[in-house]
N, C-alpha and C positions, 0 to 999 in steps of 0.2 A: 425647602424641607422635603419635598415629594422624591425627589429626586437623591438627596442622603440617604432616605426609609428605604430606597429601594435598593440603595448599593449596599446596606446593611441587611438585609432580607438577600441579597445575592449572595454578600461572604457567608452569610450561615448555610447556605442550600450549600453552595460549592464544597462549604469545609465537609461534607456527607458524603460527595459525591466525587468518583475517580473516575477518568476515561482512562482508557486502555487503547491498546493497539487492535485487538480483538472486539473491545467493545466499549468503543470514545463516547466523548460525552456531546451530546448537541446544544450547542449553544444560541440563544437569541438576543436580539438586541429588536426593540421598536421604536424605532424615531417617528419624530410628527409624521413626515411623509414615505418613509420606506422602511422596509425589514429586510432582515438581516439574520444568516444563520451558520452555524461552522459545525465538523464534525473535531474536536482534538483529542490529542493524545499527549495526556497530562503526565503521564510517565517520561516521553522524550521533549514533551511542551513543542509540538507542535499543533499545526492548522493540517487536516489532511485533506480536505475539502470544504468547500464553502457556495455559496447560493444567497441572492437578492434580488430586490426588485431592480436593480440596476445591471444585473449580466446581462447580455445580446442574447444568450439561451432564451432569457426570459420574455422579454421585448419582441423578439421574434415569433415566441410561443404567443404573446399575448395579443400580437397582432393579425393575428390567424384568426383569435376568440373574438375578438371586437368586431362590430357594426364598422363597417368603411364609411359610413359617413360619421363615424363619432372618431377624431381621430387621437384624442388626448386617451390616456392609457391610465388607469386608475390605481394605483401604486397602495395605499394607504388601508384598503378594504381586507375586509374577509377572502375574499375571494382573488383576490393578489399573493395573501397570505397561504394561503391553501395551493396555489402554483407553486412558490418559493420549497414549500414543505415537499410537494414531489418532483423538485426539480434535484432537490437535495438528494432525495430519496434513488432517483436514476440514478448521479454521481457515486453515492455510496454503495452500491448494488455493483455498479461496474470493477471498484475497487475491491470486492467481495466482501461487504460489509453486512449481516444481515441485524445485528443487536447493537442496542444505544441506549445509554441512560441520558434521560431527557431534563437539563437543565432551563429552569424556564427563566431564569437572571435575576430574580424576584418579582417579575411580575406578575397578577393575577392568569390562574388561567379560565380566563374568558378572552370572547374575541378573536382578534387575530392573531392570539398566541394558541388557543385550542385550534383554529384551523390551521396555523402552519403544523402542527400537532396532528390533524386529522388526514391535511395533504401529506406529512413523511409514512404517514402506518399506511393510506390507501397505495403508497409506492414498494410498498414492500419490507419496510424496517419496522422492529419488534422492539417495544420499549420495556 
């Protein structure tokens, strides 16, 4: 049932909201252990960039931040979430993207969806 509410709470925010080539919409997804974020452009449907806890960008980034003696890399956190949002954030900057309207898929924004939210604004994107 959680999971219906939420993709019914997603169609309603989406039917509002249009990405553009100028100014795409950022999309989230949060799974139990990693997130997930895409810049599209719903005029030509596509993906123009994308960012998660699973790109090498990030892994790499994250293994710079971590303690060498802790070697498990914590994927599901706030502060995972908040990498993801300005790795995204470099991406779309490169592509000279500076405005996005911020899709949050219907989920609350608290969490890890505010800090991937908090990580794209401190990279440079205007929502």
């Amino acid at each position: 049932m959680k999971k219906i509410g939420r993709e019914r709470r997603h169609k309603r925010v989406t039917k509002k909201i249009r990405g553009s080539a100028e100014q795409p919409r950022l999309v989230i997804f949060r799974s139990k252990l990693h997130m997930y974020a895409q810049l599209v452009d719903d005029r030509s449907q596509r993906v123009m960039t994308s960012a998660s806890t699973l790109d090498k960008a990030f892994k790499a980034e994250a293994g710079h931040a971590e303690d060498k003696k802790e070697k498990v890399i914590r994927t599901n956190n706030k502060e995972a979430a908040k990498r993801v949002g300005t790795l995204l954030a470099k991406k779309a900057v490169q592509l000279g993207i500076k405005k996005i309207s911020f899709d949050r898929a219907g989920y609350v924004y608290h969490g890890r969806v505010k800090s991937l939210a908090d990580g794209a604004r401190e990279g440079g994107l205007q929502f």
